[in-house]
C-alpha positions as CSV (number, residue, x, y, z in Angstrom):
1,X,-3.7,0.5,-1.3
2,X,-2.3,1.3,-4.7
3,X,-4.5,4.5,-6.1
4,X,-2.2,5.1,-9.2
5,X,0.6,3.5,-10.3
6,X,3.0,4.2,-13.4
7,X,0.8,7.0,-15.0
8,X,1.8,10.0,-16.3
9,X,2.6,13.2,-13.2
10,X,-0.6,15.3,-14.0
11,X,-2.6,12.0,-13.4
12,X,-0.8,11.4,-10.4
13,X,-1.5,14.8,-9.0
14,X,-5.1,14.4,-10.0
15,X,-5.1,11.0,-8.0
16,X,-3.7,12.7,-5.0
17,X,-6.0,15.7,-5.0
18,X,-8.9,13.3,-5.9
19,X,-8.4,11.3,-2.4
20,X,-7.1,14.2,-0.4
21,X,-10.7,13.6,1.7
22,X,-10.1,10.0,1.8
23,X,-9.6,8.2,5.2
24,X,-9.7,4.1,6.0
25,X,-9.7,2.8,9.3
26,X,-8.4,-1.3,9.4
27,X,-6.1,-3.2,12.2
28,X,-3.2,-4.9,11.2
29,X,-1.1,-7.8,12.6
30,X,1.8,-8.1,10.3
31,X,3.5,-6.3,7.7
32,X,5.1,-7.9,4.8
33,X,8.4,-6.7,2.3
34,X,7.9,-7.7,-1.0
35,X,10.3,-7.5,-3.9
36,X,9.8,-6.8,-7.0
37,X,11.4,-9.3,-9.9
38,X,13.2,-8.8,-13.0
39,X,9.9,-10.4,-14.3
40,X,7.6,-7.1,-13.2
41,X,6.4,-9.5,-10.5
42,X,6.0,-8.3,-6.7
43,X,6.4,-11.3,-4.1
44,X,6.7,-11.7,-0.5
45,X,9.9,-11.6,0.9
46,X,9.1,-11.3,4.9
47,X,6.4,-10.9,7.4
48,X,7.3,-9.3,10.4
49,X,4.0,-9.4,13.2
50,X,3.4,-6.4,14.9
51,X,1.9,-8.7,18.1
52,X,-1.6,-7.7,19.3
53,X,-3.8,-6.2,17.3
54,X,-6.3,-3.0,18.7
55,X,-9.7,-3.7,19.2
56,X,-12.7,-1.5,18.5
């Protein structure tokens, strides 16, 4: 989850302080690299599973 990105540091710090309370609960089965191109573009590279997922 991207919460700021490329703003000015005050706005940043106001972004972190502002979701200091925040918490998110989610499983997850793979994780993925991207790379970011000389176009500004971010694409996948890789996944990489991280086998069976927790149940709730």
């Amino acid at each position: 989850m991207t919460v700021a990105h490329e703003v000015a540091d005050d706005l940043l710090d106001a972004a972190f302080d502002g979701m200091a309370d925040y918490e998110a609960a989610f499983d997850v089965d793979e994780v993925h690299l991207f790379e970011h191109g000389d176009d500004g573009v971010w694409r996948p590279v890789q996944g990489f599973p991280l086998g069976d997922a927790p149940t709730r």
